[in-house]
C-alpha positions in Angstrom: -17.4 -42.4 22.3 -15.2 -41.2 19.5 -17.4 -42.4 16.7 -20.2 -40.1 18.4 -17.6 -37.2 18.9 -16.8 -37.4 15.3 -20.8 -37.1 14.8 -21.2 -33.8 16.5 -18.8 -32.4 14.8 -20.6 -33.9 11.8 -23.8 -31.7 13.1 -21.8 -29.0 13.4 -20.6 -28.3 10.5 -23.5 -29.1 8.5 -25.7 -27.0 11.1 -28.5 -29.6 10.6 -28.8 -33.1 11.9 -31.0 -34.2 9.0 -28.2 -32.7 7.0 -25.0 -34.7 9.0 -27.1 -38.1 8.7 -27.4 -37.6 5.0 -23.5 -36.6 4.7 -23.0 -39.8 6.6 -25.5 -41.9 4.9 -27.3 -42.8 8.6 -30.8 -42.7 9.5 -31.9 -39.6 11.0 -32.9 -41.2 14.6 -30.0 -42.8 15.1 -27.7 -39.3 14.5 -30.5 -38.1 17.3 -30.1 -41.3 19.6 -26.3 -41.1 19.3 -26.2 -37.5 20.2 -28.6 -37.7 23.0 -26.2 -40.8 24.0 -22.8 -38.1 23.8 -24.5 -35.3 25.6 -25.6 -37.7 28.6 -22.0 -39.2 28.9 -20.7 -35.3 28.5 -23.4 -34.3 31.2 -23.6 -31.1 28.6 -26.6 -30.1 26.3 -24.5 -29.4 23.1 -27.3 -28.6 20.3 -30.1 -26.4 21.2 -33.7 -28.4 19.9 -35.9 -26.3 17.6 -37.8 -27.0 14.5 -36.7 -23.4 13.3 -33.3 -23.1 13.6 -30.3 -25.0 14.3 -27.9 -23.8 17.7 -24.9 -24.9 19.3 -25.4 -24.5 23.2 -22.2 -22.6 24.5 -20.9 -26.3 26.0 -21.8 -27.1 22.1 -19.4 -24.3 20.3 -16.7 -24.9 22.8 -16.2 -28.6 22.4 -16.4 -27.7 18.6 -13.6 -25.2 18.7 -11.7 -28.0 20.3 -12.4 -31.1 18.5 -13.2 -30.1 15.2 -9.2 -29.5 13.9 -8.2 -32.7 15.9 -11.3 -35.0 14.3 -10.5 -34.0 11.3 -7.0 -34.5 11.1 -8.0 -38.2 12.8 -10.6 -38.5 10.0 -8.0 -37.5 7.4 -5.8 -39.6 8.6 -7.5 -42.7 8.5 -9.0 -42.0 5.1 -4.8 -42.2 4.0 -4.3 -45.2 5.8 -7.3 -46.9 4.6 -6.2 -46.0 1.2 -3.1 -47.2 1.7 -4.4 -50.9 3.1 -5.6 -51.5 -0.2 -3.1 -50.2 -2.9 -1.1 -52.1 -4.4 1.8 -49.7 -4.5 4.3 -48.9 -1.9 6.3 -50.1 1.2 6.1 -53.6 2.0 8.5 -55.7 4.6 8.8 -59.5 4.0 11.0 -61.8 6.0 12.1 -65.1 4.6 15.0 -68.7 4.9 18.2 -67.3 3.2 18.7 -71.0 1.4 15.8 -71.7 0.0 15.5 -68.0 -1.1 18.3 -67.8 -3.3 18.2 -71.3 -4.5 14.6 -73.0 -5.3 12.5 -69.6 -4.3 14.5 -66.9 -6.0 11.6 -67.6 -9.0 9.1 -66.7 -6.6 10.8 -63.1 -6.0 12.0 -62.6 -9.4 8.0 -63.1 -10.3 6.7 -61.2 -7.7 8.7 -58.0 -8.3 8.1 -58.2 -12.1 4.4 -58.5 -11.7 4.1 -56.1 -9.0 6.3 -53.4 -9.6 4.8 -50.5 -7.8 5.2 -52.6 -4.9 8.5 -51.5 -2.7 9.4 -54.7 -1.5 12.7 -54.9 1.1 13.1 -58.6 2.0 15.1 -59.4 5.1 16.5 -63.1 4.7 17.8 -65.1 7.5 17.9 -68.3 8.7 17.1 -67.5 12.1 13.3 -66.2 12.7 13.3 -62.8 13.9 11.1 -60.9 15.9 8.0 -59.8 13.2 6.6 -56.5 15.7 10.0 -55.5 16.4 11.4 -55.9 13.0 8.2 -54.2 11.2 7.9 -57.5 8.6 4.6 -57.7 7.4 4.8 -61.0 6.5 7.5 -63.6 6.9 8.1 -67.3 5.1 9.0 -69.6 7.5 10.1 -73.2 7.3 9.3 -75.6 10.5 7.1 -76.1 13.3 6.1 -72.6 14.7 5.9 -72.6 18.3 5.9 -68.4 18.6 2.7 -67.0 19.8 0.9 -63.7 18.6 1.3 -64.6 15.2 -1.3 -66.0 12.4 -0.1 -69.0 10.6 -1.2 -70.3 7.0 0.6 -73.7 5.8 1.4 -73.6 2.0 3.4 -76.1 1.5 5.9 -79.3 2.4 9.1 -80.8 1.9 10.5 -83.8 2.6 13.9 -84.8 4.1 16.1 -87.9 2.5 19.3 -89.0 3.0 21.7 -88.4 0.2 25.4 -89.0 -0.7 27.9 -88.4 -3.1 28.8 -91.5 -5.5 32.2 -91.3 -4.9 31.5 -91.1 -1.1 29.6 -94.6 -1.8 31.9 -96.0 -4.1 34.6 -95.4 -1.7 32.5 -96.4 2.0 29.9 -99.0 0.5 26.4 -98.3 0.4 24.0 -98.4 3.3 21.3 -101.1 2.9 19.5 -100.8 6.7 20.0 -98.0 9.3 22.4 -100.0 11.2 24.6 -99.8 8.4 24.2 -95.9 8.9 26.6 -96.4 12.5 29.4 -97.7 9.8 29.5 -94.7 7.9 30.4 -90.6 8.3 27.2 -89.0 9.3 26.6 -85.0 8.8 23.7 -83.5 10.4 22.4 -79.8 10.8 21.7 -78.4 14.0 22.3 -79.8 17.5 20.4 -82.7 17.5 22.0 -86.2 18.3 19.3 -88.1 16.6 17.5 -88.6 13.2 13.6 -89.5 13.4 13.3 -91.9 10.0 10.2 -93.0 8.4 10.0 -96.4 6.5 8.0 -95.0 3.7 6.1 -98.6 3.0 4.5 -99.6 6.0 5.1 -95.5 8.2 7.1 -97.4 10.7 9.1 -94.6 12.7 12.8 -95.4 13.8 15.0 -93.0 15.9 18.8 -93.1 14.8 21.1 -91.8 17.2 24.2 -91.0 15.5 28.1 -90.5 16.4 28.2 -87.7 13.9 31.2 -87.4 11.9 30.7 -83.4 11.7 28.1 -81.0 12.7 26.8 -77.9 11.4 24.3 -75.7 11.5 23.9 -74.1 8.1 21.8 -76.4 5.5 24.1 -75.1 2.5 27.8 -76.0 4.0 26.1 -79.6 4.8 25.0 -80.1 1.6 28.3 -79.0 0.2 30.0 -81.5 2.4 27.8 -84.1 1.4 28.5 -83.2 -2.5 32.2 -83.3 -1.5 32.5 -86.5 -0.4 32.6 -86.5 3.3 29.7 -88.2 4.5 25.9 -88.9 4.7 23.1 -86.4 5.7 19.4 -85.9 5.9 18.3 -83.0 4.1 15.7 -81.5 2.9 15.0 -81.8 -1.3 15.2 -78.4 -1.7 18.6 -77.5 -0.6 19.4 -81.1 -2.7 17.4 -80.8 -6.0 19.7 -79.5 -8.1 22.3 -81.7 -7.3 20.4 -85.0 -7.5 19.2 -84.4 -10.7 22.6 -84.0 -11.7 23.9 -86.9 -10.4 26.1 -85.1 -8.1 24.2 -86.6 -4.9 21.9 -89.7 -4.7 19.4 -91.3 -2.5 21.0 -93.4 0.8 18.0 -95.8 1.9 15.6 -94.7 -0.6 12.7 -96.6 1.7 13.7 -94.4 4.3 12.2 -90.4 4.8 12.3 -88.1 7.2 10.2 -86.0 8.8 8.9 -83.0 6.3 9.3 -79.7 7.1 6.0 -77.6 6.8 6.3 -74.2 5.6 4.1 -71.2 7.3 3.2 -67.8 5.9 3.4 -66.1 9.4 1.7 -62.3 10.3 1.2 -60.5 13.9 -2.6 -61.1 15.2 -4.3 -58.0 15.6 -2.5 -56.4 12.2 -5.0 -56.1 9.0 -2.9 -57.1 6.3 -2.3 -54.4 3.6 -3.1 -55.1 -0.2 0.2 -55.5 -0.6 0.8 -58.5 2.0 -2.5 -60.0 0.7 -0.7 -60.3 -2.4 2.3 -61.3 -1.8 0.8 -64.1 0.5 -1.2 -65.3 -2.4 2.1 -65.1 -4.5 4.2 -67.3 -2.4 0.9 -69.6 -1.9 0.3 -69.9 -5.8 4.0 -70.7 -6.5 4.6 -73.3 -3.8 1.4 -75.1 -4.5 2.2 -75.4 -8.7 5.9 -76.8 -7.6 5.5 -80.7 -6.2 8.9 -80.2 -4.8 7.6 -77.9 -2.3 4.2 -80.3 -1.6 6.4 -82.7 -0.3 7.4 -84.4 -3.3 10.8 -85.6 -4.9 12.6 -84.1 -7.9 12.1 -85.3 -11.3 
């Protein structure tokens, strides 16, 4: 009913319904149809018929004096926001892990802002998935299975989770060589789960290790700095552990061994029409993650 609301006043102010299907590039019937349509639903003749001269009923010039302002203001307004869907300049609100955005992704931003500079980008990093609607994040980079309804999900990319030490940590306990050996040793895990799901890469033969952890936490980064200390073994994934095992600082504990790969998501609300902007960055991340094996689920080299 609004479309055909925003018709009349169409036929209003052109004074000519030959002349408001033109303006609106519609053929002339169906401007007749839909206005025959309005006028029934309104139980009103607005527009007086005649071949001569074009009238407004008084039904007709009093629904006019109170829609044109508002119609046009709607019409206005939508014309800005349609505008603003598809610029790539402005506001835009992206959510995203706080490790892997200041370690292996910080390129991605870095790249992103220089290419795009127009764009007004205020990223909210956190390790903990917030609330997208309530939070006003376009977009958000997410890391895990995604169990949250309401929300579109596109996967760009994988990484894989190994066990790593430091060589002084194996020097000093002896190196695993089975996942018995594992119950010998000081175990560090992330999170609050009392077990490890391992697969033997060879053959995909899944084990579950349930550990007697020697510490817990449940930041990625303080693990991996515990690991790189000295003060145990952990499953983490390569991308918190890159750096440091292509340094030499950490190494591979039952190299045969993986676990399971984290997935990552571009996430968005249903129902919202990405803006220009959002497109963009979405094709961003997706561009960067696919051209880095790292985050396909591969290992560094």
């Amino acid at each position: 009913m609004l479309d055909d609301i925003a018709l009349f006043v169409h036929i209003a102010q052109c004074r000519s319904l030959s002349a408001a299907a033109q303006r609106l590039n519609l053929p002339p019937a169906s401007v007749t149809r839909r206005l025959q349509r309005l006028e029934e639903t309104l139980g009103v003749q607005l527009v007086h018929r005649s071949a001569r001269k074009f009238a407004l009923t008084s039904e007709g010039e009093a629904y006019y004096a109170g829609l044109a302002d508002v119609m046009q203001q709607a019409e206005s307004t939508l014309q800005t926001l349609n505008s603003d869907l598809h610029q790539l300049r402005g506001p835009l609100t992206a959510a995203a892990p706080t490790n892997a955005s200041i370690g292996v992704l910080a390129p991605m931003w870095s790249g992103f802002l220089k290419s795009y500079p127009q764009i007004r980008l205020t990223l909210s990093l956190s390790n903990d998935n917030k609330d997208l609607v309530e939070n006003r994040v376009d977009i958000a980079l997410r890391f895990g299975a995604q169990s949250e309804t309401g929300l579109y999900q596109k996967r760009v990319g994988r990484v894989a989770t190994r066990l790593v030490a430091s060589p002084d940590y194996l020097a000093a306990h002896g190196t695993p060589e089975s996942l018995d050996d594992l119950s010998r040793h000081k175990l560090i895990w992330v999170s609050s789960l009392p077990h490890w799901s391992l697969t033997y890469i060879e053959t995909g033969r899944e084990e579950t290790v349930y550990l007697s952890p020697h510490v817990g936490v449940d930041d990625i980064t303080l693990a991996r700095q515990l690991v790189a200390d000295g003060h145990g073994i952990a499953l983490l994934p390569v991308t918190e552990t890159s750096a440091d095992l292509l340094s030499g600082r950490l190494g591979f504990v039952l190299p045969s061994w993986t676990g399971q790969d984290r997935n990552a998501y571009l996430v968005w609300p249903t129902g919202r029409l990405l803006s220009a902007r959002a497109r963009c960055l979405r094709d961003h991340i997706a561009d960067f993650m696919r051209a880095d094996p790292v985050l396909q689920g591969g290992l560094p080299s």
